[in-house]
Each structure stands twice: as C-alpha cells, then as structure tokens.
Backbone as CSV, one residue per row, in Angstrom:
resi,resn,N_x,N_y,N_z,CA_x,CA_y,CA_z,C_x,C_y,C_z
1,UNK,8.363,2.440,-22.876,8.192,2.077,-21.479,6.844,2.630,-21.006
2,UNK,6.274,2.034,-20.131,4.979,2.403,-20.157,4.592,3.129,-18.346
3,UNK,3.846,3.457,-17.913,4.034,4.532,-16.875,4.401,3.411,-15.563
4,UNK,3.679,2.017,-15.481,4.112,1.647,-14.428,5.508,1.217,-14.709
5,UNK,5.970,0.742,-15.542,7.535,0.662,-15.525,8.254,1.571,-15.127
6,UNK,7.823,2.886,-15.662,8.841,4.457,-15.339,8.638,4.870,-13.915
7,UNK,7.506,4.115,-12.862,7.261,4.586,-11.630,8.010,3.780,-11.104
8,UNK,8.015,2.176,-11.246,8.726,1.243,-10.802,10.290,1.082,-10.961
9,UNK,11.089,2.090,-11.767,12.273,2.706,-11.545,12.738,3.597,-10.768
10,UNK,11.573,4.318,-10.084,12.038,5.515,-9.036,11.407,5.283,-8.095
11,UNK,10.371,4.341,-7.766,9.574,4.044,-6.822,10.211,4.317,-5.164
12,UNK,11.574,3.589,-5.171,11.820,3.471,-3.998,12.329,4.240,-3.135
13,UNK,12.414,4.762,-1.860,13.071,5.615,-1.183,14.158,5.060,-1.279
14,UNK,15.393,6.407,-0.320,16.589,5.562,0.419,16.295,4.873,1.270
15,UNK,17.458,4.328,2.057,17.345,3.717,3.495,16.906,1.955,3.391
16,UNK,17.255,1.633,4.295,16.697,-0.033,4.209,15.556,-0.091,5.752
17,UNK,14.924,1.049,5.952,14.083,1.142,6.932,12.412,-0.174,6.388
18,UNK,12.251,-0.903,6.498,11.017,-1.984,6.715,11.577,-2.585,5.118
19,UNK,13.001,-2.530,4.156,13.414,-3.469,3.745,13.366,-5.129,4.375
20,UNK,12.940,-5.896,3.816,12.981,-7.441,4.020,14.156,-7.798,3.159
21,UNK,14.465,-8.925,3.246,15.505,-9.912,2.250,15.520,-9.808,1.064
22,UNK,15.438,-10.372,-0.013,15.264,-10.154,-1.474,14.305,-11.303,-1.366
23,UNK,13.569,-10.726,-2.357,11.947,-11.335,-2.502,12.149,-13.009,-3.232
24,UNK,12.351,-14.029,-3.012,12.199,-15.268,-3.388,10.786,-16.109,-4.134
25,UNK,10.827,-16.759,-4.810,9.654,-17.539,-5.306,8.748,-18.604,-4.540
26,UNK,9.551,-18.991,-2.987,9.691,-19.686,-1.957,8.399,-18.889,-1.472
27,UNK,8.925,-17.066,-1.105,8.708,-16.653,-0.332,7.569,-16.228,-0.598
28,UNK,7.053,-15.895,-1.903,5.878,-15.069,-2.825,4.839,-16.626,-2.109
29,UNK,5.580,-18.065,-2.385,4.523,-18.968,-2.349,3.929,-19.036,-0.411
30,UNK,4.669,-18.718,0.193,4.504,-18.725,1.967,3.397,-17.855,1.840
31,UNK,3.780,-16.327,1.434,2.998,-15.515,1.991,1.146,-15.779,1.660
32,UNK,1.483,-16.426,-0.167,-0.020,-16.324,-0.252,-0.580,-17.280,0.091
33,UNK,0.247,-18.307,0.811,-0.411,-19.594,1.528,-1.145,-18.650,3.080
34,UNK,-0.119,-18.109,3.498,-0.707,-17.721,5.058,-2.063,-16.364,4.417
35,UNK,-1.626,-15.510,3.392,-2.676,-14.958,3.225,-4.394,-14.836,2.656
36,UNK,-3.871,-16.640,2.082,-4.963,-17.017,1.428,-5.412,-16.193,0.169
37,UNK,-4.279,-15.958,-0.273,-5.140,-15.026,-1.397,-3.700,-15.016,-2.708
38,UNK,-4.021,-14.494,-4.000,-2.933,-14.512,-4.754,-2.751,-13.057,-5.160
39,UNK,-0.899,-12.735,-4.570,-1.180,-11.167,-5.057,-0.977,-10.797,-6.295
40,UNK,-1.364,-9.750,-6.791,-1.304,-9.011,-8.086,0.039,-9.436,-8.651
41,UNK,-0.035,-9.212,-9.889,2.241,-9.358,-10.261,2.548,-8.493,-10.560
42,UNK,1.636,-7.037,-10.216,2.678,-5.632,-10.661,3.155,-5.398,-9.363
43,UNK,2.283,-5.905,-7.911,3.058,-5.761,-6.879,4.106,-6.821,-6.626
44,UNK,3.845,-7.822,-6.950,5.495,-8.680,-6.940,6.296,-8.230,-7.561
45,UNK,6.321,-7.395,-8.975,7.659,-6.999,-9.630,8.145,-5.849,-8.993
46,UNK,6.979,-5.012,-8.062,7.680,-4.257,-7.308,8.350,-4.683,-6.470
47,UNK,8.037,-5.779,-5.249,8.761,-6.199,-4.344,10.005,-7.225,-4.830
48,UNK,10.048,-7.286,-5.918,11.225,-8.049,-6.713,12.670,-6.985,-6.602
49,UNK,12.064,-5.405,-6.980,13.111,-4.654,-7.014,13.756,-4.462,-5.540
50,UNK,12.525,-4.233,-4.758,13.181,-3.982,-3.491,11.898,-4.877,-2.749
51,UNK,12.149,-5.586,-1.692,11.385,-6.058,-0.900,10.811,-5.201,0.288
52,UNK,9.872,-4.329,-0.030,9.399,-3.394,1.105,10.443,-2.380,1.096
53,UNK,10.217,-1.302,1.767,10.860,0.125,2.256,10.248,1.497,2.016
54,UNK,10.718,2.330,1.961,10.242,3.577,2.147,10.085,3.843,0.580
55,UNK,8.717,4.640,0.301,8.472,5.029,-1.075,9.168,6.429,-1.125
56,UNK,9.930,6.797,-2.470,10.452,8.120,-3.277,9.304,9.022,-2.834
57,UNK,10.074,10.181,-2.407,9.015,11.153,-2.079,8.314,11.469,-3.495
58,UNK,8.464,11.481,-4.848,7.870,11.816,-5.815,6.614,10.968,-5.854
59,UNK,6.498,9.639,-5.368,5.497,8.711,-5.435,5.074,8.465,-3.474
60,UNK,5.065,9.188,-2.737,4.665,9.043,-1.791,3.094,9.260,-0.980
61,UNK,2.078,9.797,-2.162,0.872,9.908,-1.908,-0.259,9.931,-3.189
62,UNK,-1.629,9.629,-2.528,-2.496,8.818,-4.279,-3.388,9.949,-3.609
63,UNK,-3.853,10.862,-4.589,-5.037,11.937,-5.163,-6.489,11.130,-4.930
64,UNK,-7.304,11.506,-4.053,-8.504,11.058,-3.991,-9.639,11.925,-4.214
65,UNK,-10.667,11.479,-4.403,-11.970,12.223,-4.877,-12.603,13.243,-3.950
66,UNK,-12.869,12.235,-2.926,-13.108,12.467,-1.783,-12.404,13.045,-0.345
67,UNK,-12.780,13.726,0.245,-12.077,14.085,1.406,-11.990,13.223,2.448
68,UNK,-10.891,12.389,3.295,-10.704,11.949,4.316,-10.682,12.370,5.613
69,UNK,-10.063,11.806,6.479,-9.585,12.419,8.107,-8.148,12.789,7.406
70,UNK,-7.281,12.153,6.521,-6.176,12.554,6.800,-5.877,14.360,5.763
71,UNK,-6.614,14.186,4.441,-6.959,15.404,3.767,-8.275,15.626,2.741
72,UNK,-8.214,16.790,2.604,-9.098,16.915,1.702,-9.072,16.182,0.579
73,UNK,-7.801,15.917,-0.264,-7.457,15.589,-1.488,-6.611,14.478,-2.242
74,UNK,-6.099,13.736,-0.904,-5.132,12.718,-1.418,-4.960,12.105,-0.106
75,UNK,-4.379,10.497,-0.133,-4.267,9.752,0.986,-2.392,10.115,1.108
76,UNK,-1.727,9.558,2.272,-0.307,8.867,2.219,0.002,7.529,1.979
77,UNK,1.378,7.467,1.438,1.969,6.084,0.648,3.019,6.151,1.035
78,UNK,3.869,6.414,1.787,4.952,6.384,2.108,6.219,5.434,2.232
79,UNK,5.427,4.240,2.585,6.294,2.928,2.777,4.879,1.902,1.884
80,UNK,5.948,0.911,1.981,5.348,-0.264,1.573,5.850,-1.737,2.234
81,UNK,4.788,-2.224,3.210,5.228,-3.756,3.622,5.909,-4.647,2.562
82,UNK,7.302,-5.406,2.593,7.682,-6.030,2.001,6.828,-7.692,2.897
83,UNK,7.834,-8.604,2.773,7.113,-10.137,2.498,8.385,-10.444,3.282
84,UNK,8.362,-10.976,4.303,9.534,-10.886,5.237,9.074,-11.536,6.461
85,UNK,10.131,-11.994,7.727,10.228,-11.740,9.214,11.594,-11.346,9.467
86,UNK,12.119,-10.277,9.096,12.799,-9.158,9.362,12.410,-9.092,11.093
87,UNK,13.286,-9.338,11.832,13.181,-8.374,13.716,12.526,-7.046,13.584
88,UNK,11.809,-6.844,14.078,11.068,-5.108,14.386,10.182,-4.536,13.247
89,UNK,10.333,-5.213,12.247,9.585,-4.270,11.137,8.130,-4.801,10.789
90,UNK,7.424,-4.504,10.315,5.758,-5.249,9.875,6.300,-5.655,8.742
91,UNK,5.253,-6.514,8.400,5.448,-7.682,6.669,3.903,-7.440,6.241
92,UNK,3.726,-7.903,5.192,2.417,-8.235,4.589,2.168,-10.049,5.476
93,UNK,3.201,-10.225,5.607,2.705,-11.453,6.643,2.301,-11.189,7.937
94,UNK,2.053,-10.057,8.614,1.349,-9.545,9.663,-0.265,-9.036,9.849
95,UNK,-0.540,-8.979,8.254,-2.227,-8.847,8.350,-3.486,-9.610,8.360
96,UNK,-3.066,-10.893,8.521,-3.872,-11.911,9.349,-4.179,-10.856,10.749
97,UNK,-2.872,-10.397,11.540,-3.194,-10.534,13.088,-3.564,-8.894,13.058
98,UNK,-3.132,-8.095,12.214,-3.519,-6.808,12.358,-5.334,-6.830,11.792
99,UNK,-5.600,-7.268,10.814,-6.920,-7.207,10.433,-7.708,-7.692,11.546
100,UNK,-7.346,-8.267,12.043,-8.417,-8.989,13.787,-7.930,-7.895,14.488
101,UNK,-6.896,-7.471,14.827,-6.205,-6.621,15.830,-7.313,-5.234,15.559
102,UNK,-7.440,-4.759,14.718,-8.324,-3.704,13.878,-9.393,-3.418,13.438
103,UNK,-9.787,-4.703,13.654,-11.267,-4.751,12.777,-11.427,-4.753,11.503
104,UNK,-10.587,-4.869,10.671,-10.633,-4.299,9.503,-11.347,-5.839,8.332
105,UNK,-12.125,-5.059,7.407,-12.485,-6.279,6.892,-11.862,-7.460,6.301
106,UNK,-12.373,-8.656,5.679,-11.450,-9.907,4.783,-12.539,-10.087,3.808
107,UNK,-11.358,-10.660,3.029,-9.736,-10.638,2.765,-9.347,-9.465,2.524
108,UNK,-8.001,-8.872,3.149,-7.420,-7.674,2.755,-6.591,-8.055,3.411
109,UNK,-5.176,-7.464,2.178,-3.803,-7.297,2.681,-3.669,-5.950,2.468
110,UNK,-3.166,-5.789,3.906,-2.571,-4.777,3.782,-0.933,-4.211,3.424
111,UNK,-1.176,-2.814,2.875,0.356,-2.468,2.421,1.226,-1.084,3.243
112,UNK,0.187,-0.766,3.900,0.774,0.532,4.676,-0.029,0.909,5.495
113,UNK,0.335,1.366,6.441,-0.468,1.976,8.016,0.062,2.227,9.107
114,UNK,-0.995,2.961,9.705,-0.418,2.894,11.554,-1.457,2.224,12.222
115,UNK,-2.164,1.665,11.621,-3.043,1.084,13.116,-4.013,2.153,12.479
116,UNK,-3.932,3.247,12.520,-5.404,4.429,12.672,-6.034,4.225,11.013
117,UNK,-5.176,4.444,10.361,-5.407,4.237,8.442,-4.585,3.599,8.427
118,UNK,-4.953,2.812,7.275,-4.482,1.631,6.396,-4.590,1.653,4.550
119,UNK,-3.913,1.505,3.807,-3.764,0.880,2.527,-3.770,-0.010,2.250
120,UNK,-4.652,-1.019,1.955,-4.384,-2.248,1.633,-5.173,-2.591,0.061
121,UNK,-5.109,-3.786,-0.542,-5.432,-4.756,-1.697,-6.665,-5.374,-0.626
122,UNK,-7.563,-5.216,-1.092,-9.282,-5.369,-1.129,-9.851,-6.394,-2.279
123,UNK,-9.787,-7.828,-1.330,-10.440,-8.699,-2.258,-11.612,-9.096,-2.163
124,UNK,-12.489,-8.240,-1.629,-13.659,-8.552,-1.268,-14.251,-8.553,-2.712
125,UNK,-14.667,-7.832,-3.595,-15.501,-8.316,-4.620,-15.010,-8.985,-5.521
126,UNK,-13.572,-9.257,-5.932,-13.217,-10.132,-6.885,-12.422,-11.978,-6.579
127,UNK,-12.427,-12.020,-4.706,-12.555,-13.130,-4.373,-10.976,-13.406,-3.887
128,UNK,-10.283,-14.392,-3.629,-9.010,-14.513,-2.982,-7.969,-14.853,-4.442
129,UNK,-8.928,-14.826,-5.455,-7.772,-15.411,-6.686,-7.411,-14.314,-7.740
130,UNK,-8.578,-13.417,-7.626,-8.827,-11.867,-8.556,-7.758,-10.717,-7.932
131,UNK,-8.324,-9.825,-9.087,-7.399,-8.536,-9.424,-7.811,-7.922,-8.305
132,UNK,-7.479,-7.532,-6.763,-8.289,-6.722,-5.897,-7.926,-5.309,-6.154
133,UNK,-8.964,-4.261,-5.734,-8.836,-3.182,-5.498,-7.900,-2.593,-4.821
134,UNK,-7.702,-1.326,-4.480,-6.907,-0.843,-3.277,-8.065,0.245,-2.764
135,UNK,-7.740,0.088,-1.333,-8.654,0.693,-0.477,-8.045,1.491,0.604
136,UNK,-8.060,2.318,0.912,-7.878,3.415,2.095,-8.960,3.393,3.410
137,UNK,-8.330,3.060,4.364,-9.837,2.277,5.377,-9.083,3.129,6.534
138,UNK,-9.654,3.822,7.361,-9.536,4.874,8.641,-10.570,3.805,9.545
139,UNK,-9.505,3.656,10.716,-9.994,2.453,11.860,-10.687,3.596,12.973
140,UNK,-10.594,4.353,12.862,-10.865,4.732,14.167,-12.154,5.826,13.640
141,UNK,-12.485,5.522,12.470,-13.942,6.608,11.879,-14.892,5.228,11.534
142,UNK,-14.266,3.982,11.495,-14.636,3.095,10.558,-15.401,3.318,9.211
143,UNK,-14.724,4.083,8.250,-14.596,4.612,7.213,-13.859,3.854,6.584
144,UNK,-13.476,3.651,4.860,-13.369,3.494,4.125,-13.220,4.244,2.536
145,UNK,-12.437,3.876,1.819,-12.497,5.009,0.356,-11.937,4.104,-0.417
146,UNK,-12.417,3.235,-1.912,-11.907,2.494,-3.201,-11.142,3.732,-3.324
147,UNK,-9.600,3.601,-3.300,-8.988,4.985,-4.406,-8.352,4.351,-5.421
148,UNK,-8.369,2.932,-5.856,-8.067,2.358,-7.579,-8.247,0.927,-7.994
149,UNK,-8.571,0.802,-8.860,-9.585,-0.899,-9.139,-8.269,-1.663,-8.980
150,UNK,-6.994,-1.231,-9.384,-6.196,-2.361,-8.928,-5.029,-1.913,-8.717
151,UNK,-3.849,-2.750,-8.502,-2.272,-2.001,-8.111,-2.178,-1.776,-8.524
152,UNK,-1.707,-1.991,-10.118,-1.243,-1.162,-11.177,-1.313,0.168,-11.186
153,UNK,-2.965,0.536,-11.476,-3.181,1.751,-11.588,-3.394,2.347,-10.358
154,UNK,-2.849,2.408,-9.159,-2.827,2.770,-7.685,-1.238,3.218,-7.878
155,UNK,-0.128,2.011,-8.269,0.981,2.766,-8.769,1.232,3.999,-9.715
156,UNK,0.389,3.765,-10.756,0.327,4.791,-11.620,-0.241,6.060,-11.590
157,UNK,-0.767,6.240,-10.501,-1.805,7.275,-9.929,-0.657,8.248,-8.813
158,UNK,0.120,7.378,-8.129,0.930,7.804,-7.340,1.590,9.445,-7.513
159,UNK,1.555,10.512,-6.525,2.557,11.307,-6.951,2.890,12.068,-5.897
160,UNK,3.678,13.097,-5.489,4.196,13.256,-4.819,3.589,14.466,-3.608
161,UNK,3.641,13.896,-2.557,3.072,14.322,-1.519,3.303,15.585,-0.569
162,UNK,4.607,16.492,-1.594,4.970,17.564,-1.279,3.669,18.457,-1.846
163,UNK,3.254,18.024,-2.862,2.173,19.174,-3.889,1.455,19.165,-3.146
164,UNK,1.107,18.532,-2.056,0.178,18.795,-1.198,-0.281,19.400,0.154
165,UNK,1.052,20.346,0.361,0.927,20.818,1.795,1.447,20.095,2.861
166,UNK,0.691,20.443,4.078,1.382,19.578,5.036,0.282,18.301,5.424
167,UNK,-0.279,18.360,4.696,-1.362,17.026,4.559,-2.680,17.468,5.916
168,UNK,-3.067,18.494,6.360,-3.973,18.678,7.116,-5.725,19.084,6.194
169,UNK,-6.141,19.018,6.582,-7.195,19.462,5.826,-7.858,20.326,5.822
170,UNK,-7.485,21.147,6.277,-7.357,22.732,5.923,-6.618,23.616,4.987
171,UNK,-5.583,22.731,4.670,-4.663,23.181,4.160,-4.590,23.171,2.563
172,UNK,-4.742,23.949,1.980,-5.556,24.051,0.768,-3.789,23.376,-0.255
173,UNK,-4.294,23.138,-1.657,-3.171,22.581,-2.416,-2.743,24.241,-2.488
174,UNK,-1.169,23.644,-2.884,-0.095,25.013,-3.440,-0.592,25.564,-4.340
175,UNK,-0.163,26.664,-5.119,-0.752,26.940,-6.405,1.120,26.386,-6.937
C-alpha cells in the first residue's frame, strides 16, 4: 500500500459537519463543468470515500518552508469542501463566487478556508486540464505560498497539527 492509500484510510474526521451526499459520476461531471477545470483523481478517490468533512486530526495540517500569518512552520487542513448543495455548508461549487468575492486568482478551486486564508488546487501554470498545484493564499496580506506540485503529494505531506503548538507564530514546535 503506498502512503497516499494509508492516508486515504484515516483521512477523515468524525462528524458529518460540511459532509455532502455520496460523490456521484453525475456529480464529479457538474462540478467540473461549473468549474471549468478537471480535478485531480487522487482528490476524487478521496471525495469518493467521504464527500467533504472534517480532516483526522493526524492529517489536519501541511509543513511549510516558509513562514506565514498563520505560523512559522506549517499551514491548517482541517476540513475539506466536498462537491455538493448541502443547506448551510460551502462546496467546491462555491469558488466561482468566493474567488470574485476575494480576489483570489483563476483558475483555482478551492478546498478549505475562511475567507482570510485559503487552500486551494492552482491551475494557473498547468492550465484547466493539468495536474494543478496546491497553494496556500492569505486574502487579507495578499500573499501566497506553492506548499505541493500536486494533491497527491499535498495528501502525503499531511500531518498532524497537534506537533505543532497552538499554531501562533511564536510558538515554537514541541520538542
């Protein structure tokens, strides 16, 4: 078994908090019609298991190079937009209106945020049909950070966001 398989077995939190329906072939074809773009298939086999929800605290934050607003050393991952119109919750079918809402550049879907930072799949250099990046983009610094050339290895990078304090940036890692 190879590491994204063994992440993609524990990936998911409890709870059915920003759960959508069960992910359909219907539904994979809607979204990348409205998003104009084709997503990766390590993130469809994720949203196959569960359609969106809260990420396993073991996989709830990605190690970065660079220091952000949110830490010195790693972004948050906490949830993940499923592919949905679920009442009350965000979809990956909401970043048409959030990327205008935000400023944030295109094409990019996004996969997690509040409005202030965002996670999203960055197809700016490989086009609406390619492998996009994942990107960490802070709206309110208008900042930006590549933290992995593609999902896969953005999943595989994943780890857990306790090793890291209380995520301030001051706050140095545990020993």
């Amino acid at each position: 078994m190879g590491r994204f398989d063994e992440v993609m077995a524990t990936f998911w939190g409890d709870g059915d908090y920003g759960v959508q329906r069960p992910l359909t072939d219907e539904m994979v074809r809607e979204a990348e019609r409205v998003l104009g773009v084709t997503l990766p298939s390590a993130h469809l086999d994720l949203l196959r298991v569960q359609n969106g929800g809260i990420v396993a605290a073991d996989h709830d934050a990605f190690p970065t190079s660079q220091p952000t607003s949110w830490s010195e050393d790693h972004v948050p991952f906490d949830n993940l937009m499923g592919i949905g119109r679920r009442d009350g919750m965000t979809s990956l079918l909401d970043t048409p209106y959030l990327v205008e809402e935000w400023g944030l550049p295109a094409p990019l879907v996004l996969l997690s945020g509040d409005g202030h930072c965002w996670i999203g799949l960055d197809y700016r250099a490989c086009g609406r049909d390619g492998e996009p990046s994942v990107t960490w983009l802070e709206t309110d610094l208008d900042t930006e950070l590549a933290v992995a050339g593609d999902f896969r290895s953005f999943v595989e990078g994943l780890t857990a966001g306790s090793t890291y304090g209380d995520g301030s940036a001051d706050d140095p890692v545990p020993a």
